[in-house]
C-alpha positions in Angstrom: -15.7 -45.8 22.4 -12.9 -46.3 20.4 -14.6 -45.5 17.2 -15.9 -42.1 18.7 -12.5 -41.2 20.2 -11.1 -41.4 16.2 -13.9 -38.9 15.0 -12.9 -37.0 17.9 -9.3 -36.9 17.1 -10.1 -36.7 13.3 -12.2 -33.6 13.9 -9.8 -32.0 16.3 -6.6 -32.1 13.5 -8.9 -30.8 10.6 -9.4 -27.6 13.0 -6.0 -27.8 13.7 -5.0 -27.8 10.4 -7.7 -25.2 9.5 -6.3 -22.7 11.8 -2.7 -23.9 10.7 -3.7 -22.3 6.8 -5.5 -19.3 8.1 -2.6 -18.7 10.3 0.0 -18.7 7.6 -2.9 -16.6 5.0 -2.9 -13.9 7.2 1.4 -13.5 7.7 1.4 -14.2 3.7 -1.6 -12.0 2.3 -2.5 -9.3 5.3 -0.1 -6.3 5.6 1.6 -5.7 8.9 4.5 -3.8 9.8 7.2 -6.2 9.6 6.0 -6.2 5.1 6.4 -2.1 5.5 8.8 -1.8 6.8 11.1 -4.3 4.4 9.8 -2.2 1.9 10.9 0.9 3.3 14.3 -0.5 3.9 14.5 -0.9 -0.3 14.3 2.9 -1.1 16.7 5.4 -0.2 15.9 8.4 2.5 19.8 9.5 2.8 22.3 9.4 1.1 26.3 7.2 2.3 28.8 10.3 1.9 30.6 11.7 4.6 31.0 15.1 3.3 28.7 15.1 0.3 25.5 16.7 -0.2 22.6 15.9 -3.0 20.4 18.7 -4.1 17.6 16.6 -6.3 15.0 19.2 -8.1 11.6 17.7 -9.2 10.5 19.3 -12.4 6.9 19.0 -14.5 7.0 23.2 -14.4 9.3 25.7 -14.5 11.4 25.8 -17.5 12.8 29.0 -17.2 13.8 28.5 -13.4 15.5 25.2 -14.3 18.0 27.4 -16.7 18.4 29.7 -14.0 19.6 27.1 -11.4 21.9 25.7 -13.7 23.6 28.4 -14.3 24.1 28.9 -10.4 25.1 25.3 -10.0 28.1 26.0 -12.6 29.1 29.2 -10.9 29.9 26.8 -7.4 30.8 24.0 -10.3 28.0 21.6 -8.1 26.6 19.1 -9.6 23.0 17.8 -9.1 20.3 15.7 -10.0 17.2 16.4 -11.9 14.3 13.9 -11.1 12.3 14.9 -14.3 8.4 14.4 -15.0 8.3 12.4 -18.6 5.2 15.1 -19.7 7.2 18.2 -18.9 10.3 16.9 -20.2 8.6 15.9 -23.7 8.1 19.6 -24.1 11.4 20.6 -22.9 13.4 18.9 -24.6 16.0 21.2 -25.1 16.0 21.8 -21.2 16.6 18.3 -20.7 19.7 17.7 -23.0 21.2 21.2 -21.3 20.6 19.4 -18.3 22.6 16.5 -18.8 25.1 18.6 -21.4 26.1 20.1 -18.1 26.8 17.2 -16.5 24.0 16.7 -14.0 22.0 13.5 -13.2 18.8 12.5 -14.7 16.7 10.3 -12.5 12.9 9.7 -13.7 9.7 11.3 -11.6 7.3 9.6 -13.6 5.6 10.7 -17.0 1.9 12.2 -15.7 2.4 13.0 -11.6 0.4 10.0 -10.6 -0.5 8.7 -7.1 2.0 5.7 -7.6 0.5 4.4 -3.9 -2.6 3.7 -6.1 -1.6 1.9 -8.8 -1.2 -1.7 -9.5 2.0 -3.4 -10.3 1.0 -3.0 -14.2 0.3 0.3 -13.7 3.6 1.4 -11.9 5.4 -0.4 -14.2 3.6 0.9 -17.3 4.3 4.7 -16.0 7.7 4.5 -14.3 9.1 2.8 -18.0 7.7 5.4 -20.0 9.5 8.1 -18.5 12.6 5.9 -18.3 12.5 5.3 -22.3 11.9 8.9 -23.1 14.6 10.5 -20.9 17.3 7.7 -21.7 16.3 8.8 -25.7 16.5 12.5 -25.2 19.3 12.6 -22.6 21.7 10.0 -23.7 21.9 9.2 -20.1 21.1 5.8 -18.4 18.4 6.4 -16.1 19.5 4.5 -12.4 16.9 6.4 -10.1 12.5 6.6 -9.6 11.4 9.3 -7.4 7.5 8.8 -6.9 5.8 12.1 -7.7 4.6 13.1 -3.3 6.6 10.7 -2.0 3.8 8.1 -2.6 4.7 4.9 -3.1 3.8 1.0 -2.3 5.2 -2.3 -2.9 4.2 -2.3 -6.2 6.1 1.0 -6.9 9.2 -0.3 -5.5 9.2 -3.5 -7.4 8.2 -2.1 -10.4 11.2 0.4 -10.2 13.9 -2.2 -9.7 12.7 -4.6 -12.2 13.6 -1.6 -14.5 16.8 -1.4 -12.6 16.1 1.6 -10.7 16.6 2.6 -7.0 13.5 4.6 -5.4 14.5 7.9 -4.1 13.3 9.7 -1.0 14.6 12.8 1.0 16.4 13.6 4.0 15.2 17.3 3.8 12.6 19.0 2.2 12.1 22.5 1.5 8.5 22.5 0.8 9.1 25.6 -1.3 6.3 24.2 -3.6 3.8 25.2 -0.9 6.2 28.4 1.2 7.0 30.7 -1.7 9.8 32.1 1.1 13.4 31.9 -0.2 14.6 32.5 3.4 12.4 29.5 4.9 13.7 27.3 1.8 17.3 28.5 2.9 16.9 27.5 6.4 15.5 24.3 5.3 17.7 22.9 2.8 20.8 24.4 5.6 19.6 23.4 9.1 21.5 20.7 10.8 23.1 19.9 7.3 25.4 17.1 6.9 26.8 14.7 4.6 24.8 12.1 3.0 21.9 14.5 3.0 19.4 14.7 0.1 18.0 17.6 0.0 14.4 18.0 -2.2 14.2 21.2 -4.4 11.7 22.6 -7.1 12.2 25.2 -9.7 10.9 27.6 -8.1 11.7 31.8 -8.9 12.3 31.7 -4.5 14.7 28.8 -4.7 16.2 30.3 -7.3 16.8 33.1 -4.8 17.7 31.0 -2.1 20.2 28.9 -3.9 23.1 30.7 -3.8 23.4 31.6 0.1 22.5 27.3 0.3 25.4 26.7 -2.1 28.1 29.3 0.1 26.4 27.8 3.0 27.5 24.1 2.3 30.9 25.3 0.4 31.7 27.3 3.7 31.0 24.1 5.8 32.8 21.7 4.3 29.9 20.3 2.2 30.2 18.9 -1.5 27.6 19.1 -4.0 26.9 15.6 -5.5 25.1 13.4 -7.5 22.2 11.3 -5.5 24.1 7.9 -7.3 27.0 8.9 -5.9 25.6 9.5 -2.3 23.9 6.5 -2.3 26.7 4.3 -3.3 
């Protein structure tokens, strides 16, 4: 009896135990909220300023629209920043040392466009640092901020991004004027509600070039500075 209440008590801790290591594989390998949303707390969706706004334009097209809106940004003597696809810029370079000539910021948007939510760790690394290198050459500017071509992004992209040292960059409005070629719906977007510590997400577009200057008297007229997304986010 005794020797059969040993097995007994032998068997019962080994499925003890057992369920013990699947219990702590699940919380360490399975992906649950409480792992999303810790990543999600790491990048940026708004900005810290009480009074400052961030326009950020993502550019792989649109060369001539890019001059354009830098020459409206000097007229309200706003600054911005210019989240810049490696590929574009390598064929613009010109554009991109007028850019930072001018005194804007230069944050990286990747070098091809990828779906950064698909690739590994290697790979996020591997795309985020070549854009990185190439725009700190050209620019003379010390790259400080990633923001992931769609808003797509994992853990890997976030960790990849600040073991280069950079900060992963979101929105707090977007104008979609990519998709609604209407430079009074990308007014009313980049305007509604507006306040400080907003980033606002922007695209060389020939209707946001429209549309910039009523956004820019907008925010002037409301109390609302034009900043840098490294100084929002500070």
């Amino acid at each position: 009896m005794k020797k059969l209440s040993s097995r007994m008590v032998a068997a019962l801790t080994n499925v003890f135990l057992v369920c013990v290591v699947l219990v702590i594989g699940a919380v360490c390998f399975l992906p649950n909220a409480k792992t999303a949303s810790r990543v999600q707390d790491r990048v940026y969706y708004k900005g810290n300023s009480e009074n400052g706004v961030s326009l950020m334009f993502n550019v792989y097209w649109g060369t001539e629209e890019v001059y354009e809106i830098l020459d409206i940004l000097d007229g309200y003597e706003a600054k911005a920043t210019f989240f810049l696809g490696g590929s574009w810029a390598d064929d613009n370079g010109d554009c991109v040392k007028t850019i930072a000539a001018r005194g804007h910021e230069i944050g990286s948007h990747g070098y091809f466009h990828r779906e950064h939510d698909k690739l590994s760790l290697e790979g996020n690394y591997s795309e985020i640092k070549t854009s990185v290198d190439f725009l700190s050459l050209i620019s003379g500017q010390k790259v400080l901020l990633f923001a992931p071509p769609s808003g797509a992004y994992n853990e890997n992209t976030v960790n990849a991004a600040e073991s280069l040292g950079l900060k992963t960059v979101m929105w707090s409005k977007d104008t979609i004027d990519w998709r609604d070629k209407d430079a009074d719906l990308c007014y009313r977007r980049a305007t509604k509600d507006a306040k400080g510590g907003d980033l606002v997400l922007m695209h060389p577009m020939a209707h946001t070039v429209e549309a910039l200057p009523r956004i820019l008297e907008y925010y002037r007229v409301n109390g609302l500075k034009l900043i840098t997304v490294s100084e929002n986010i500070a």
